[in-house]
N, C-alpha and C positions, 0 to 999 in steps of 0.2 A: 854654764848659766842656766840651760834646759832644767839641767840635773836639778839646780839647788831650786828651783822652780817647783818642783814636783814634790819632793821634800819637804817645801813652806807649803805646797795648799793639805799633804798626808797629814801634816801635823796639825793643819786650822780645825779638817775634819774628825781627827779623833779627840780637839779638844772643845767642838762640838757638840758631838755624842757624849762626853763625859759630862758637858753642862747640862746634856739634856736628860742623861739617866739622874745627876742630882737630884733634877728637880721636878719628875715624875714620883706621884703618889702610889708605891705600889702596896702599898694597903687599901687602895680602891681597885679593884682587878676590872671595875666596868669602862673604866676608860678606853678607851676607844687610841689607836696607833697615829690616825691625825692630831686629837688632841695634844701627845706627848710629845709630836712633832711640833705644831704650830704653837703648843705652851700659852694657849689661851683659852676662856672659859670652861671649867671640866663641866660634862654635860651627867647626869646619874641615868642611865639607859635600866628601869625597872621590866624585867622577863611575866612574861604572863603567869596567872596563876598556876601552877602546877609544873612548872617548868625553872631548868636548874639559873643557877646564877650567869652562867657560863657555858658558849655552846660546847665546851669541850667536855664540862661536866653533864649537860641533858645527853652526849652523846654515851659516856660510861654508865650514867642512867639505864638510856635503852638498852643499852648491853646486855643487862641483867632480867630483860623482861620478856616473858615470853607469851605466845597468842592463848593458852590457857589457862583458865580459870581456877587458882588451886583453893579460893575462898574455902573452908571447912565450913559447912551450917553447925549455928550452937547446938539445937537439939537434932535428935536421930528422928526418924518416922515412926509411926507407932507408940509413940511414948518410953520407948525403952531406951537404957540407961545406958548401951554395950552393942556395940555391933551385929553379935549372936541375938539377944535378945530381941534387938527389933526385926531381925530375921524369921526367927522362931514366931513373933506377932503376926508376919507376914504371912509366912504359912500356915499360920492357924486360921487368917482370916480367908485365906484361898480355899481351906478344906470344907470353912463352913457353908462358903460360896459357893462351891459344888454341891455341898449334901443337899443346900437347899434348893439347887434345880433339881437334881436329882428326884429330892420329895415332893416336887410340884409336878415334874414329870409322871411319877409314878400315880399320884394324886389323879390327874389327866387321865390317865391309863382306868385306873381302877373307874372313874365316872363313866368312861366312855364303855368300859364293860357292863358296868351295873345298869345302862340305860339300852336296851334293846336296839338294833336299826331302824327306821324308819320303811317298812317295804310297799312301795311304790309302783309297783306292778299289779296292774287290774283282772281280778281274777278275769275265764273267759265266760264272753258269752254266752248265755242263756238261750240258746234256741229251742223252740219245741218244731220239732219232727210235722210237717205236715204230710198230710195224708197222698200219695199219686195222685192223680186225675183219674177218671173214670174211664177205663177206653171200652169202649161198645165192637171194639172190633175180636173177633174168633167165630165160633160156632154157636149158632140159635137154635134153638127148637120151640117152633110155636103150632098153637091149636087155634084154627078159624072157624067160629061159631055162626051159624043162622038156620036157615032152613037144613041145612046141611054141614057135618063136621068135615072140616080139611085139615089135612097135616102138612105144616110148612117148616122144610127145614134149609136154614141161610148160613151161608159162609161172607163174614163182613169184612170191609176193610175202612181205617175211618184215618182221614185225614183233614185233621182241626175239625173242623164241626160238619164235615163233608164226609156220607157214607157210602159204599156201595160196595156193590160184591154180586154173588148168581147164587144157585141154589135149585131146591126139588119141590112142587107142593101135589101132594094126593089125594084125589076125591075119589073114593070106591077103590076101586081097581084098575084104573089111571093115575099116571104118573107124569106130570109136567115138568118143564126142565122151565126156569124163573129165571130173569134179570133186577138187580134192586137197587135204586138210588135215594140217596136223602140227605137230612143233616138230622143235628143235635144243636138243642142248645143248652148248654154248660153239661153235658149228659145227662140231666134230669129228664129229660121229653126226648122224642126223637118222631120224626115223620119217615117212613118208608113208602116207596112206590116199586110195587111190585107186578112187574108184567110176566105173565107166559109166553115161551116164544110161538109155539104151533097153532093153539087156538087162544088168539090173543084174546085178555083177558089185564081186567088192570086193578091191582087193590092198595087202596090208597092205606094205609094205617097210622092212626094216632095215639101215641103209647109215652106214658108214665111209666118212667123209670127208676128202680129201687135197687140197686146194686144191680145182682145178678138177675133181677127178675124184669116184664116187663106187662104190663097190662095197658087196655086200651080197647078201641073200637076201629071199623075199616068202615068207610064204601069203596062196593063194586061194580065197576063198568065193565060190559064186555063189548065186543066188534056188532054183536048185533044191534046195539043200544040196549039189553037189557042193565036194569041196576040194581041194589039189594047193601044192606046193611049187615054187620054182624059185630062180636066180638072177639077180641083177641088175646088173649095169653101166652107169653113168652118164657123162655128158661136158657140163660148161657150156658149151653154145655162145655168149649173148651174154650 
């Protein structure tokens, strides 16, 4: 009884299936497997643009496609008609591109020669040489004029405008040993105070100075209180 059981539902279902492959449209491939099941309203499922009818179709689709671009452009670069040729354009346009830095280079070059440097260094300065200072210090030889000629000769030493030094002066045939102190000022003048040491004796002198020479007048005191005027002329000997 099982048996014939199983037998009667094989048979309900394959006569089923036979109703249902009749009366599916398969000249509509969009139908859908419920539809052909349930055999009621077919619904039209339209695929987006650019996509196949069928996903098994967009799939053989993709198959064929790959991530590069093998698009051909209509015309070549350059205007030429041939592969060579627009090649041949390219390098011609590259060589002209070079010649013309080259001649702007060279152009640079030839201006930068043809216009001298700019020199920027101050020639040097211009000094004129001033003349030493005067020094009043070495060896004098003076002559003391009044009632009586003396010979006086000094050994100076001058520091800034500050003079002094020793020395010999001779009246007759006497010989006195001197001390001498003073100044100058700017070396043109100079004042001398000249003492003997044994029989003191003091002569004051006031002398105009001309290089090596020196002219002027003295008063003279001596210990006894006598006094007396004269003049003076001087000569640097060393």
């Amino acid at each position: 009884m099982r048996f014939k059981m199983l037998i009667l539902s094989s048979m309900l279902f394959i006569a089923f299936v036979a109703i249902t492959a009749y009366c599916a449209n398969w000249d509509d491939p969009t139908q859908t497997a419920d539809q052909l099941l349930d055999g009621g309203e077919v619904v039209v499922i339209t695929p987006p643009a650019g996509m196949a009818a069928t996903p098994a179709l967009q799939r053989k689709a993709n198959a064929n496609k790959t991530s590069m671009d093998w698009t051909v452009p209509n015309t070549l670069s350059g205007g030429g008609n041939s592969a060579k040729s627009s090649r041949d354009q390219a390098e011609a346009s590259t060589a002209d591109t070079a010649a013309d830095t080259t001649s702007a280079a060279q152009n640079t070059t030839s201006s930068e020669e043809a216009t001298p440097p700019v020199t920027t260094e101050l020639p040097p300065s211009q000094t004129t040489s001033q003349p030493a200072a005067l020094s009043l210090a070495g060896s004098w030889s003076f002559t003391l004029n009044d009632s009586v000629q003396r010979d006086l000769a000094l050994t100076l030493f001058q520091k800034g405008s500050d003079l002094f030094g020793a020395g010999k002066i001779r009246e007759g045939n006497n010989t006195l040993d001197v001390t001498v102190s003073g100044s100058s000022q700017k070396n043109e003048t100079a004042e001398l105070d000249i003492t003997t040491v044994s029989t003191i004796t003091l002569y004051k002198l006031n002398l105009n100075l001309n290089g090596d020479t020196a002219t002027g007048d003295y008063q003279a005191s001596s210990a006894s209180g006598d006094s007396w005027k004269g003049s003076a002329e001087g000569q640097k000997t060393a």
